[in-house]
Backbone of each chain as nested JSON, in Angstrom:
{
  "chains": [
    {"id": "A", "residues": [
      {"number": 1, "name": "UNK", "atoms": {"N": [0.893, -1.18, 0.0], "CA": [0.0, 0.0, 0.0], "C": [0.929, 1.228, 0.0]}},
      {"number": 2, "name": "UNK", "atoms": {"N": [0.373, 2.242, -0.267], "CA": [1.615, 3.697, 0.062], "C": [1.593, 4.153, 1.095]}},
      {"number": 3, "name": "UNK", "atoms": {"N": [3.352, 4.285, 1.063], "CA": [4.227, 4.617, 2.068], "C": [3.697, 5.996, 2.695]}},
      {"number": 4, "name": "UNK", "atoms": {"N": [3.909, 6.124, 3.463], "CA": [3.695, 7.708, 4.103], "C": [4.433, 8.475, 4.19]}},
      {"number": 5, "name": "UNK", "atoms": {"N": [4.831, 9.881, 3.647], "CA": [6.046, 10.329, 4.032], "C": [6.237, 10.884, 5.473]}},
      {"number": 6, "name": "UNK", "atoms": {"N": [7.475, 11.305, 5.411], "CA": [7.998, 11.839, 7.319], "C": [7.098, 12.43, 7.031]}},
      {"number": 7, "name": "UNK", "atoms": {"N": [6.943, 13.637, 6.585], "CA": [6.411, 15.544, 6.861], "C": [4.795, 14.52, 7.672]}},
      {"number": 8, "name": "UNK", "atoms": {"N": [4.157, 13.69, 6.903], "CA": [3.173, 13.591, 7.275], "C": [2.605, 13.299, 9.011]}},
      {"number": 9, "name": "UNK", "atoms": {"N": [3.844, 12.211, 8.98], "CA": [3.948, 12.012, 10.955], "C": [3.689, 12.94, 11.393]}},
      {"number": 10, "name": "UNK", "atoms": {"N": [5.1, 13.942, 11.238], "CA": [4.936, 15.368, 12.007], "C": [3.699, 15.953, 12.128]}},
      {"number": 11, "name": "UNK", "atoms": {"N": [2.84, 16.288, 10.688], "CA": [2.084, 17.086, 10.789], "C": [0.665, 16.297, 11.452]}},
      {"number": 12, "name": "UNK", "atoms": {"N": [0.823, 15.266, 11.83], "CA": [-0.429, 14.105, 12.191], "C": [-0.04, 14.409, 13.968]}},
      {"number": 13, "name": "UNK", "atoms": {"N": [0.766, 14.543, 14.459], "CA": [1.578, 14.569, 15.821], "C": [1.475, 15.709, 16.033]}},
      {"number": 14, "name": "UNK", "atoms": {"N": [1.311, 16.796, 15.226], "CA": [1.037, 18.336, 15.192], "C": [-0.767, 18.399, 15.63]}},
      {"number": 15, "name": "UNK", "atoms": {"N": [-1.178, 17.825, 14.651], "CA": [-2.884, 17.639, 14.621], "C": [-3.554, 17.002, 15.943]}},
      {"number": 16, "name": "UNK", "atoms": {"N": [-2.727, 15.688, 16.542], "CA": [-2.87, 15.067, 17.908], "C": [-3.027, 16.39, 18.806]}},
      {"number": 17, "name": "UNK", "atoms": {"N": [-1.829, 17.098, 18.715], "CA": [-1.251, 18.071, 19.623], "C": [-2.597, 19.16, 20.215]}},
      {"number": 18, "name": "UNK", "atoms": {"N": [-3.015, 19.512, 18.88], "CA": [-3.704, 20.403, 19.052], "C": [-5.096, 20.392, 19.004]}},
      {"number": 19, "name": "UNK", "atoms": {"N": [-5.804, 19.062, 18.687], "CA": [-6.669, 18.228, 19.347], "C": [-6.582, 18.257, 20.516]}},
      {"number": 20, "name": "UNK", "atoms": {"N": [-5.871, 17.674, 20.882], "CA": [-5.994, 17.653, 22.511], "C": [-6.097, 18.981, 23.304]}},
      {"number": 21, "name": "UNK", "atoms": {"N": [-5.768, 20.113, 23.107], "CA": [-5.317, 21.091, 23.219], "C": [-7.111, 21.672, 23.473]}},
      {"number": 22, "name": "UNK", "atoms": {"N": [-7.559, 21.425, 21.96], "CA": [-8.938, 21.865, 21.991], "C": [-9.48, 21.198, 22.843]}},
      {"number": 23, "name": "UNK", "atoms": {"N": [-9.587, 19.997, 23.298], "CA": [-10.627, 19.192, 23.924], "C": [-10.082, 19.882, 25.524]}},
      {"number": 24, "name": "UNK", "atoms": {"N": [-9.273, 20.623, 25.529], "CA": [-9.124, 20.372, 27.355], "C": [-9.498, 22.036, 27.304]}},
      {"number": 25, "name": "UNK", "atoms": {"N": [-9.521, 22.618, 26.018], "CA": [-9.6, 24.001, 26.365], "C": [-11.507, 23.939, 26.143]}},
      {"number": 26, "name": "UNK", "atoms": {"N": [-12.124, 23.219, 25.461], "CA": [-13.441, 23.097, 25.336], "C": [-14.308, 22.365, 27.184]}},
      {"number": 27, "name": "UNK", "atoms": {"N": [-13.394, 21.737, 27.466], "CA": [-14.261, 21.15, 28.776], "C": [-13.765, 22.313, 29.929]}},
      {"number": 28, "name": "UNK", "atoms": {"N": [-12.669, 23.32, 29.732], "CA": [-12.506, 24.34, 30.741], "C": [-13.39, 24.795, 30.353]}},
      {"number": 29, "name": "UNK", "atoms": {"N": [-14.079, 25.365, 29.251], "CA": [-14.685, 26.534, 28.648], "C": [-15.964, 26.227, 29.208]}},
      {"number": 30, "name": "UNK", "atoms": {"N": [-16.672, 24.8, 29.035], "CA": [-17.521, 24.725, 29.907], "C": [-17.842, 25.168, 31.141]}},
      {"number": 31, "name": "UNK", "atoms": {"N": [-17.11, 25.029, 31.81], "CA": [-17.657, 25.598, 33.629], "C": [-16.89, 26.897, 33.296]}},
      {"number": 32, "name": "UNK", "atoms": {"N": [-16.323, 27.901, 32.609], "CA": [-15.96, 29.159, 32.393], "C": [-16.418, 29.846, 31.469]}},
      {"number": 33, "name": "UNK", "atoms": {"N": [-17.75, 29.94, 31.424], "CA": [-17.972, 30.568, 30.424], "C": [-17.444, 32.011, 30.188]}},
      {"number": 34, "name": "UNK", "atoms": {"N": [-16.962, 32.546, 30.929], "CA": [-16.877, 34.007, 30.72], "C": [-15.367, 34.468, 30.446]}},
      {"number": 35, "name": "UNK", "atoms": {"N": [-14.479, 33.572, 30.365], "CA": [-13.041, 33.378, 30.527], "C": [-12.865, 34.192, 28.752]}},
      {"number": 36, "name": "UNK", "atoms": {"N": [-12.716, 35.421, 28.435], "CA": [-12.369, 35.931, 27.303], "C": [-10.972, 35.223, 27.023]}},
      {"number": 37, "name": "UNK", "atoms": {"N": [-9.549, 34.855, 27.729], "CA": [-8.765, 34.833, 27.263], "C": [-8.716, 33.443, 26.757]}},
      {"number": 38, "name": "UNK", "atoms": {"N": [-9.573, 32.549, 27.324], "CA": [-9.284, 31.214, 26.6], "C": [-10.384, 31.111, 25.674]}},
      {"number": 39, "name": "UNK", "atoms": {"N": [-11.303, 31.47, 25.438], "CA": [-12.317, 31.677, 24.295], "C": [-10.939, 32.222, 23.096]}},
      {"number": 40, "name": "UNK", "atoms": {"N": [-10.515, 33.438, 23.292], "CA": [-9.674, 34.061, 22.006], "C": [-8.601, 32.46, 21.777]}},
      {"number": 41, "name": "UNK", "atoms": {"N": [-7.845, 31.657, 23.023], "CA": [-6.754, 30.768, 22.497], "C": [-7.836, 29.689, 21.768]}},
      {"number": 42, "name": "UNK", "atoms": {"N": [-8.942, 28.971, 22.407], "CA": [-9.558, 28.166, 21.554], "C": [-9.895, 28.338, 19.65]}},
      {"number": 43, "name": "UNK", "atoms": {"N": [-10.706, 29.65, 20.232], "CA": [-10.654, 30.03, 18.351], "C": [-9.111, 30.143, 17.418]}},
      {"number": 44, "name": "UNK", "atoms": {"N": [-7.856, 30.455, 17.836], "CA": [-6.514, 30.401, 17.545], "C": [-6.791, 29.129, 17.427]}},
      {"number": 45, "name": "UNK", "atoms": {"N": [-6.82, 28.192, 18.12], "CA": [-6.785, 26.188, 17.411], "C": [-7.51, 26.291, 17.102]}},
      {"number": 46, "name": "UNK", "atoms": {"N": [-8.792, 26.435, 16.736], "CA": [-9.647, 25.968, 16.066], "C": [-8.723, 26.723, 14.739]}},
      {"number": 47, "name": "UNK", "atoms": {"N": [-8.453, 27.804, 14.394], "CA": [-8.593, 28.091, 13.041], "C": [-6.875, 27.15, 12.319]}},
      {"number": 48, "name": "UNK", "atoms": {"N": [-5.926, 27.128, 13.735], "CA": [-4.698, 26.678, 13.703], "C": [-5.026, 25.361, 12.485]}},
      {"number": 49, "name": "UNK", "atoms": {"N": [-6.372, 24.736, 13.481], "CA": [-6.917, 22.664, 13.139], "C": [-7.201, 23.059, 11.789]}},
      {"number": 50, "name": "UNK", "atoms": {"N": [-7.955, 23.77, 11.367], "CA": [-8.114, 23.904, 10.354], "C": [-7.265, 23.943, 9.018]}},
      {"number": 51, "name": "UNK", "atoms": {"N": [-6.168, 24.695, 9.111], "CA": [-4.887, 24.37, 8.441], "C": [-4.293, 22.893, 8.332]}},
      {"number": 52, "name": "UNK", "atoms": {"N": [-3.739, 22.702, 9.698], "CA": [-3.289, 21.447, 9.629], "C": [-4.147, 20.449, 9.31]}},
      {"number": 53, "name": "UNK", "atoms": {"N": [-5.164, 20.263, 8.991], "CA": [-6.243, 19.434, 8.925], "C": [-6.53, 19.189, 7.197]}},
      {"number": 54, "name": "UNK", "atoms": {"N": [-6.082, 20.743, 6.637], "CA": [-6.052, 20.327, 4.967], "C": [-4.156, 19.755, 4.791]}},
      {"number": 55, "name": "UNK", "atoms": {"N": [-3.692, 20.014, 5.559], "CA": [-1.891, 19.801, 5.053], "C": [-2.243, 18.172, 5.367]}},
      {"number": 56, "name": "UNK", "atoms": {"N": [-2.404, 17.429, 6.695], "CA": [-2.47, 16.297, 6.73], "C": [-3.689, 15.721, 5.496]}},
      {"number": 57, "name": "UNK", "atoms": {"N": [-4.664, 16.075, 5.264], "CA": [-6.204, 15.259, 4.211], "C": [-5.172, 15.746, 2.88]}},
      {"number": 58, "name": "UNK", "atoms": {"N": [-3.989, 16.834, 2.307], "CA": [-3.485, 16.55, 1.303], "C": [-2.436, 15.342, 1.651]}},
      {"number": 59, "name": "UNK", "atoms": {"N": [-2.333, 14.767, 2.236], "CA": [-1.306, 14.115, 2.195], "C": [-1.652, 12.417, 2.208]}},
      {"number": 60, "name": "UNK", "atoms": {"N": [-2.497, 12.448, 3.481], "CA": [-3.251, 11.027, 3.849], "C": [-4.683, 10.797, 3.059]}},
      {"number": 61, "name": "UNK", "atoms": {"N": [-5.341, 12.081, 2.705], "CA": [-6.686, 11.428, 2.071], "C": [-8.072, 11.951, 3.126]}},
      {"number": 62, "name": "UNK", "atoms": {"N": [-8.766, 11.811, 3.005], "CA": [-10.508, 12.021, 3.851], "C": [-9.617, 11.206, 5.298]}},
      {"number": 63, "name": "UNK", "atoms": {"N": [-9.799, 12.324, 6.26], "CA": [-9.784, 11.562, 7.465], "C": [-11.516, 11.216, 8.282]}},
      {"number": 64, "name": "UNK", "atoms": {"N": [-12.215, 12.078, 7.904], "CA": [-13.254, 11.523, 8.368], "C": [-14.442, 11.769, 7.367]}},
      {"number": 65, "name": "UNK", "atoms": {"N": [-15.546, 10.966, 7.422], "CA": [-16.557, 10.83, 6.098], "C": [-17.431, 11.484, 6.514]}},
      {"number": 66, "name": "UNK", "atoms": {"N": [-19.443, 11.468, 6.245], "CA": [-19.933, 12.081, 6.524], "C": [-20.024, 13.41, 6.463]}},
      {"number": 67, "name": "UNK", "atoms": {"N": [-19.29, 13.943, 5.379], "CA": [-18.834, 15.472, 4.997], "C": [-18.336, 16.286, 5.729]}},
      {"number": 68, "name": "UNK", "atoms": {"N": [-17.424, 15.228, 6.827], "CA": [-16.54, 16.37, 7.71], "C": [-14.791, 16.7, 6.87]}},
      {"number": 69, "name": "UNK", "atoms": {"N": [-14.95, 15.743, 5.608], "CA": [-13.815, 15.983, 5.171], "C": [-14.42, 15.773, 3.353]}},
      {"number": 70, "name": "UNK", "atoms": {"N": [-13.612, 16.32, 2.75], "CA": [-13.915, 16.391, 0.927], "C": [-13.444, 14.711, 0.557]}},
      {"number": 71, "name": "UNK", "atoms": {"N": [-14.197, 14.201, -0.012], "CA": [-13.746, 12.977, -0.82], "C": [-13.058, 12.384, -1.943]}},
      {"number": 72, "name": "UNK", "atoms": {"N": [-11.86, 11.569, -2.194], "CA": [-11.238, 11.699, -3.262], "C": [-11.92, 11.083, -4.785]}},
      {"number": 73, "name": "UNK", "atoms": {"N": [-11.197, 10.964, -5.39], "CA": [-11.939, 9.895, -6.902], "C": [-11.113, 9.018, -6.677]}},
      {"number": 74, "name": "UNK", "atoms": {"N": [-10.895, 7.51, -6.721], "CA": [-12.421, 6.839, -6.238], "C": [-12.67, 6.917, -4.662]}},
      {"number": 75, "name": "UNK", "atoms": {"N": [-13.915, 6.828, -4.351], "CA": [-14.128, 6.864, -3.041], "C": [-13.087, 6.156, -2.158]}},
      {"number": 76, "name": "UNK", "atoms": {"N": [-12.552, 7.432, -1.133], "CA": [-11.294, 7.047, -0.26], "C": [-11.182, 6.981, 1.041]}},
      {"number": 77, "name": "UNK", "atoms": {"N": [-12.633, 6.961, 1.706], "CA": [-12.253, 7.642, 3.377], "C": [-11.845, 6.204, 3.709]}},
      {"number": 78, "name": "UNK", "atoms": {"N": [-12.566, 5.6, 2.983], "CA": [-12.103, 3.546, 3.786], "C": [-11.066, 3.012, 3.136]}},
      {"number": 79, "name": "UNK", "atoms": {"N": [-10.235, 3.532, 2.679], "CA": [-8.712, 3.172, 2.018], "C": [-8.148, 2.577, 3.245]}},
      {"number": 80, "name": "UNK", "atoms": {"N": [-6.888, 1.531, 3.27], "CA": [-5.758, 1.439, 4.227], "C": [-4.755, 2.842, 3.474]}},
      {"number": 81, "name": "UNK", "atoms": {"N": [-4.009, 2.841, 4.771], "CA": [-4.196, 2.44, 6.322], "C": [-4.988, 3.197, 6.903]}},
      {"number": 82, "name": "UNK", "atoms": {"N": [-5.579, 3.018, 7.803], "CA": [-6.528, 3.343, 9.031], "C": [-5.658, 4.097, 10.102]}},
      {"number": 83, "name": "UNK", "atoms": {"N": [-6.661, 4.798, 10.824], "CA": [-5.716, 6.064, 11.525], "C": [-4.684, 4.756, 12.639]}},
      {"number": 84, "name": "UNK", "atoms": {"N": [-4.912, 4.09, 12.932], "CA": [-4.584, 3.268, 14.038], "C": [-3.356, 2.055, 13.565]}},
      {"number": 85, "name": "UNK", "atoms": {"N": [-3.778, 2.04, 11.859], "CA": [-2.472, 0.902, 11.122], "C": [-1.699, 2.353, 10.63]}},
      {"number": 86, "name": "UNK", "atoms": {"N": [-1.721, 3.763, 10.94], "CA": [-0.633, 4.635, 10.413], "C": [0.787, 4.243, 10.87]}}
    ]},
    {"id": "B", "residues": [
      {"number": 1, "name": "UNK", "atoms": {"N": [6.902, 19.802, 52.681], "CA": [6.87, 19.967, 51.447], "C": [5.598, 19.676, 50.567]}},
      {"number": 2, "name": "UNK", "atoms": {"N": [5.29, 20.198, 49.823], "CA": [4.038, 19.947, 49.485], "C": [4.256, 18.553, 48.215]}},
      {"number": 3, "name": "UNK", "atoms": {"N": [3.767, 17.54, 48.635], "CA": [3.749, 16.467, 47.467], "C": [1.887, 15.398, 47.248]}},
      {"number": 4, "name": "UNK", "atoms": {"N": [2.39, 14.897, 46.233], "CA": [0.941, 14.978, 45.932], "C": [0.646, 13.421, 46.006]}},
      {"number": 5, "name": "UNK", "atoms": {"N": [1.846, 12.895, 46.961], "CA": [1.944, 11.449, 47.684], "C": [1.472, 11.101, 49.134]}},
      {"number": 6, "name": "UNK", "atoms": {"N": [0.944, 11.09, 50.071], "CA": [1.13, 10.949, 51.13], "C": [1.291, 9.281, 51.887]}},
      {"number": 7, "name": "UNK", "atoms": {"N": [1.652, 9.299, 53.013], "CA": [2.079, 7.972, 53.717], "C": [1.698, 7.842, 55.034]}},
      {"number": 8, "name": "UNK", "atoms": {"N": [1.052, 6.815, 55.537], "CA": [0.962, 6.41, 56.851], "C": [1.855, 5.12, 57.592]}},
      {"number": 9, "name": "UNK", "atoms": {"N": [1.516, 5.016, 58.726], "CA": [1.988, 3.727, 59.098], "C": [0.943, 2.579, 59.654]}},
      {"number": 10, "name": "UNK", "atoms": {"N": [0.654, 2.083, 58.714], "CA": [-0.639, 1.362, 59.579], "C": [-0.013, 0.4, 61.306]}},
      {"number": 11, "name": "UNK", "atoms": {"N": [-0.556, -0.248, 61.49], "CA": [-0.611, -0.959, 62.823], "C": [-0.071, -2.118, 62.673]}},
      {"number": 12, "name": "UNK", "atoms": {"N": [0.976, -2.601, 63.184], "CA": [1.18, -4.218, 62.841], "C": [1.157, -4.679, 63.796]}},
      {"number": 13, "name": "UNK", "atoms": {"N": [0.544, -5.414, 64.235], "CA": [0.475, -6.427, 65.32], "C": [1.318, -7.201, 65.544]}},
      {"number": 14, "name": "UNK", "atoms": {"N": [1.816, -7.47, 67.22], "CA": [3.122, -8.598, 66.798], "C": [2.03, -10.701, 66.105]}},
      {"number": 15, "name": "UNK", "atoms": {"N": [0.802, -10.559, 66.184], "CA": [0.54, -11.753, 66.087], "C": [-0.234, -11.637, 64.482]}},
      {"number": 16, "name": "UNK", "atoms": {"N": [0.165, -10.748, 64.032], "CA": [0.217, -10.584, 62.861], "C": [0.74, -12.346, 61.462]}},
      {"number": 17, "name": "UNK", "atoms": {"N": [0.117, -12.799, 60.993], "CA": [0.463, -14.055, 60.462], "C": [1.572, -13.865, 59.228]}},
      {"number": 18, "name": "UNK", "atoms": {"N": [1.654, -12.666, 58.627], "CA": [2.199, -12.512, 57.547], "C": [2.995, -10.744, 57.924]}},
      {"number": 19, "name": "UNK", "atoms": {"N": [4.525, -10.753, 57.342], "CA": [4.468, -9.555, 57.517], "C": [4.356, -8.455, 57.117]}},
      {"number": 20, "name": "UNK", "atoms": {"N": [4.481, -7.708, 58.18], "CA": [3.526, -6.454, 57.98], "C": [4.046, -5.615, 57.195]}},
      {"number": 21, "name": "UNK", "atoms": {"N": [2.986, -4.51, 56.756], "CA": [3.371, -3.443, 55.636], "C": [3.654, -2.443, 56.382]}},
      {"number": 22, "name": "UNK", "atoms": {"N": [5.133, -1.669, 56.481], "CA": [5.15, -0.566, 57.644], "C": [4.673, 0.367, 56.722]}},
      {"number": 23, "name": "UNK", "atoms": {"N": [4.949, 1.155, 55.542], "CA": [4.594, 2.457, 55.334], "C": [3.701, 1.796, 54.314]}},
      {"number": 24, "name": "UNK", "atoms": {"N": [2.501, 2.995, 54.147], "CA": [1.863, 2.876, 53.103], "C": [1.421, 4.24, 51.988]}},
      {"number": 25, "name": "UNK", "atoms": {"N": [1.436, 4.483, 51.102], "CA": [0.852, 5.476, 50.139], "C": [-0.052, 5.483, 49.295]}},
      {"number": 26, "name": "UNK", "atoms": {"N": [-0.556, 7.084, 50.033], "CA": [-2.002, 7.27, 49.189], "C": [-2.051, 8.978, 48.394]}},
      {"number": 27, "name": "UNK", "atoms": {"N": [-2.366, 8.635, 46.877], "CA": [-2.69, 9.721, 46.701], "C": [-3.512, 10.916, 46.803]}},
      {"number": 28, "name": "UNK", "atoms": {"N": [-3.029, 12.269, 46.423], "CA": [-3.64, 13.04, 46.932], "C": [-3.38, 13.896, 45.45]}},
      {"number": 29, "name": "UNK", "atoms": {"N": [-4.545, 14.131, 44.492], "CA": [-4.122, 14.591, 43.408], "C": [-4.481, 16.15, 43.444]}},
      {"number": 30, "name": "UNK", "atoms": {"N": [-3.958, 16.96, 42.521], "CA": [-4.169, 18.443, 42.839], "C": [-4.893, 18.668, 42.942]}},
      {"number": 31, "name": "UNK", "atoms": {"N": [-6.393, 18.447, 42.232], "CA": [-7.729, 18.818, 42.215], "C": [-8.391, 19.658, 43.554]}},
      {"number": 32, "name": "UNK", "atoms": {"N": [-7.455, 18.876, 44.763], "CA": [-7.822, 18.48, 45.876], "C": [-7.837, 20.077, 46.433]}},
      {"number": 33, "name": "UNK", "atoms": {"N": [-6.448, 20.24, 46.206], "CA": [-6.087, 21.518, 46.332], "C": [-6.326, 22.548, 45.961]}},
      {"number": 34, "name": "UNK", "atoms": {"N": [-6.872, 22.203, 44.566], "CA": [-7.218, 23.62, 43.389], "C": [-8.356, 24.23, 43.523]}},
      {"number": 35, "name": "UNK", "atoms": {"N": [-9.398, 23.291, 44.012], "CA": [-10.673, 23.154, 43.651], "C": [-10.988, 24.13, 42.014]}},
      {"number": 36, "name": "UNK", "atoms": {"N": [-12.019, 24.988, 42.265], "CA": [-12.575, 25.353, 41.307], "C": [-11.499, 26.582, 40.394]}},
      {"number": 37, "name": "UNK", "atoms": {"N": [-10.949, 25.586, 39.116], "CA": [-9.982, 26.75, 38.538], "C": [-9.996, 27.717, 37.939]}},
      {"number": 38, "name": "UNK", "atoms": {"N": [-9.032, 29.114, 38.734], "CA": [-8.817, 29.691, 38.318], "C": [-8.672, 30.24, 37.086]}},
      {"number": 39, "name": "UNK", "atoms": {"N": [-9.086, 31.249, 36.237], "CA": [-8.476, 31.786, 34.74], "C": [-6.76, 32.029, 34.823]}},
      {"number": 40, "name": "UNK", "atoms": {"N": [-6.172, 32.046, 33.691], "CA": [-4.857, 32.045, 33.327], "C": [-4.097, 31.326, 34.252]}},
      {"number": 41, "name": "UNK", "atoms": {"N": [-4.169, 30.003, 34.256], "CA": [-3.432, 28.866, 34.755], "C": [-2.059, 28.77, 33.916]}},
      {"number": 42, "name": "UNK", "atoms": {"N": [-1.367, 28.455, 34.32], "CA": [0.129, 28.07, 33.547], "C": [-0.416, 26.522, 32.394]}},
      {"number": 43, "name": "UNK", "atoms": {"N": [0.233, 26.931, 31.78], "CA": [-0.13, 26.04, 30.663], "C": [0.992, 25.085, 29.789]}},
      {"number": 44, "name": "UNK", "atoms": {"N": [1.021, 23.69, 29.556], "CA": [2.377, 22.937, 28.399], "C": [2.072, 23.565, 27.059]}},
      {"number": 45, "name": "UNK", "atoms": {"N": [3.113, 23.175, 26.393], "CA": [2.746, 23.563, 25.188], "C": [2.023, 22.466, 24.018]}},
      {"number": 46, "name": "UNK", "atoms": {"N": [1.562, 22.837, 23.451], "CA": [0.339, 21.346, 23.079], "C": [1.108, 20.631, 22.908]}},
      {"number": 47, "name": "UNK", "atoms": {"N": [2.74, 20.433, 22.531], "CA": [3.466, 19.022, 22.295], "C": [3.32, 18.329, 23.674]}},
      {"number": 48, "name": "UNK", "atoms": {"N": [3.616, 19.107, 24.64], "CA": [3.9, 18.786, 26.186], "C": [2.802, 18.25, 26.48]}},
      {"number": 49, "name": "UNK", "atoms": {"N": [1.561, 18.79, 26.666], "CA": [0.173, 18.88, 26.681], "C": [-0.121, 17.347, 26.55]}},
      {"number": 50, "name": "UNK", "atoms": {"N": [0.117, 16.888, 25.511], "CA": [-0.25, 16.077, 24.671], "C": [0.377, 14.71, 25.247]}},
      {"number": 51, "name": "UNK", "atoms": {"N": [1.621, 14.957, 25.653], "CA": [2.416, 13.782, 26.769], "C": [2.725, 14.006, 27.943]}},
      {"number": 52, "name": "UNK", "atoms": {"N": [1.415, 15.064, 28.908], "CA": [1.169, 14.994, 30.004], "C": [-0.195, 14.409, 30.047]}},
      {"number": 53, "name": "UNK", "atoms": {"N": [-0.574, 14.865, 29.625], "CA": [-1.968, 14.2, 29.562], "C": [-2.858, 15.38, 30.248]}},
      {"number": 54, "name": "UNK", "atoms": {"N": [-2.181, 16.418, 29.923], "CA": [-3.279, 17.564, 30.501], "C": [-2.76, 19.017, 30.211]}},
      {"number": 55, "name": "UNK", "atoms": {"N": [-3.544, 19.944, 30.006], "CA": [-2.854, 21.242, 29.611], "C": [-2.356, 22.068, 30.433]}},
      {"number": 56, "name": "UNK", "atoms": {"N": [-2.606, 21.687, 31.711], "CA": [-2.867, 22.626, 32.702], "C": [-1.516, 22.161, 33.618]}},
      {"number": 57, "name": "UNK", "atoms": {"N": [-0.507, 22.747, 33.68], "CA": [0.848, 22.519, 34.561], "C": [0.392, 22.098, 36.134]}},
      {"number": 58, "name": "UNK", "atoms": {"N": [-0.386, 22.985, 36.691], "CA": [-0.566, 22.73, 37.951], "C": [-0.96, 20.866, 37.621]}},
      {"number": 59, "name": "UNK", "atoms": {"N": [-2.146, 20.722, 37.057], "CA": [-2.795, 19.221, 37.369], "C": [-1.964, 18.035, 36.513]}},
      {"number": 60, "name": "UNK", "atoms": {"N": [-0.686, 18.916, 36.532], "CA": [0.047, 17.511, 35.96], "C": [0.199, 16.669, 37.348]}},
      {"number": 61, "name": "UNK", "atoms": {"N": [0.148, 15.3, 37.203], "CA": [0.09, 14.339, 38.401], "C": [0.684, 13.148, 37.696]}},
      {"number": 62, "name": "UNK", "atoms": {"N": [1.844, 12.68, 37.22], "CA": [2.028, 11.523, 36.898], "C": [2.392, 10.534, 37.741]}},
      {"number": 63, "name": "UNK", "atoms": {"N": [2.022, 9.293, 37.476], "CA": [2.191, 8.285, 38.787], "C": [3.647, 7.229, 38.018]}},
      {"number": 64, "name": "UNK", "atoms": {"N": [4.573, 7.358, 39.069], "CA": [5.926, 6.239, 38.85], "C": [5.524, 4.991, 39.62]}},
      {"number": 65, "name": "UNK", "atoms": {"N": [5.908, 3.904, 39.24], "CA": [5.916, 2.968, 40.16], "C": [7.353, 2.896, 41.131]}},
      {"number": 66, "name": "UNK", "atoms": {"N": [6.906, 2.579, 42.079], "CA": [8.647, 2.329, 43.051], "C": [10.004, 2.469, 42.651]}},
      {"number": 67, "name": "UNK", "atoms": {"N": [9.329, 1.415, 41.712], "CA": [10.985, 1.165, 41.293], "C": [11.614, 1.761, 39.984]}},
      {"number": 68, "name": "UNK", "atoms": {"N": [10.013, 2.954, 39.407], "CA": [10.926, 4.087, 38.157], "C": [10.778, 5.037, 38.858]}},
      {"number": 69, "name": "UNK", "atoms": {"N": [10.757, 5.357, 40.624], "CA": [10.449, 6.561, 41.47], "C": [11.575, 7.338, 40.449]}},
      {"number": 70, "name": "UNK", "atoms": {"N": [12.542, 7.172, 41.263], "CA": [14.287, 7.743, 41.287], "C": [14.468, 8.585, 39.57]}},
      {"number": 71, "name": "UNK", "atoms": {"N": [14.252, 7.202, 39.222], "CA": [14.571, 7.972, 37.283], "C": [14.034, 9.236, 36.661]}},
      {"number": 72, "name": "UNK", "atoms": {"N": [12.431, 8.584, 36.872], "CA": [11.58, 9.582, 35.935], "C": [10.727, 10.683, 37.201]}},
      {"number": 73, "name": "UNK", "atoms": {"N": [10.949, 11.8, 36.783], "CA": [10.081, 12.487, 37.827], "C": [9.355, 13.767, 37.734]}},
      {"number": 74, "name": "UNK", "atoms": {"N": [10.558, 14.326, 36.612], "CA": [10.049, 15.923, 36.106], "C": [8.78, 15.646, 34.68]}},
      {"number": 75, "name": "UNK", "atoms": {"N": [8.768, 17.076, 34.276], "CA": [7.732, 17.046, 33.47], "C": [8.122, 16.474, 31.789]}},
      {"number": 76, "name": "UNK", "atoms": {"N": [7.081, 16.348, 31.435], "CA": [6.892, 15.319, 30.348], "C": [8.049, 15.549, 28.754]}},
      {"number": 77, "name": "UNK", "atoms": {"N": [8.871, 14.704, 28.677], "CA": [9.951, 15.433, 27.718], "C": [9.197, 15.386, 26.102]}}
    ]}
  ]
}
């Protein structure tokens, strides 16, 4: 099947990064609602994910279906490898 | 010192059948301490973040076993 290049790790380990990042700044945000300064860092990742999110889908393909990601010709979100055989 | 380990000595009996455990440890994780958090907490940087298992510096809490006490102890490389 095809190889993956380095850049892609990185930028997949970049994407982890800042996933996580969102999820801990989204469950503070919950019981804070009023916290302006982490509202402004959340939207910074969110728009950050967004980038890295087309650099990794040019590289690996549809990471997720259901039209959270554009689809290739021929249909690709169920290609190997799988996020977990990367 | 403030650590986020604590230890007792339980009771050993001398007719005790097996022997006894002199010290014992129980955690005590920050939460405990923090309660309801504060805005502008110290923060990892999402690489760090990401292999602490939390964003938030204060509620880093990683657990060593005994015998990787000594080695591993600071924050997440």
């Amino acid at each position: 099947m095809k190889q993956l290049p380095a850049e892609f790790y990185q930028l997949m380990e970049q994407l982890q990064a800042v996933d996580f990042v969102l999820v801990e700044l989204t469950l503070y945000l919950d019981t804070h609602n009023g916290d302006a300064e982490a509202i402004k860092q959340y939207n910074h990742y969110a728009k950050e994910r967004k980038k890295l999110v087309k650099a990794v889908e040019s590289i690996y393909g549809p990471l997720m279906p259901f039209g959270h990601s554009y689809a290739g010709q021929p249909w690709n979100w169920d290609d190997s490898p799988w996020p977990w055989q990367v | 010192m403030f650590t986020l380990y604590k230890t007792y000595q339980p009771y050993a009996s001398p007719f005790d059948p097996c022997k006894p455990i002199k010290v014992k440890t129980y955690s005590t994780p920050p939460n405990l301490y923090i309660g309801f958090q504060p805005p502008n907490f110290p923060q990892f940087t999402p690489m760090e973040a990401l292999r602490a298992g939390t964003l938030w510096k204060p509620f880093y809490d990683p657990y060593y076993n005994p015998y990787e006490k000594a080695s591993k102890g600071g924050y997440p490389s």
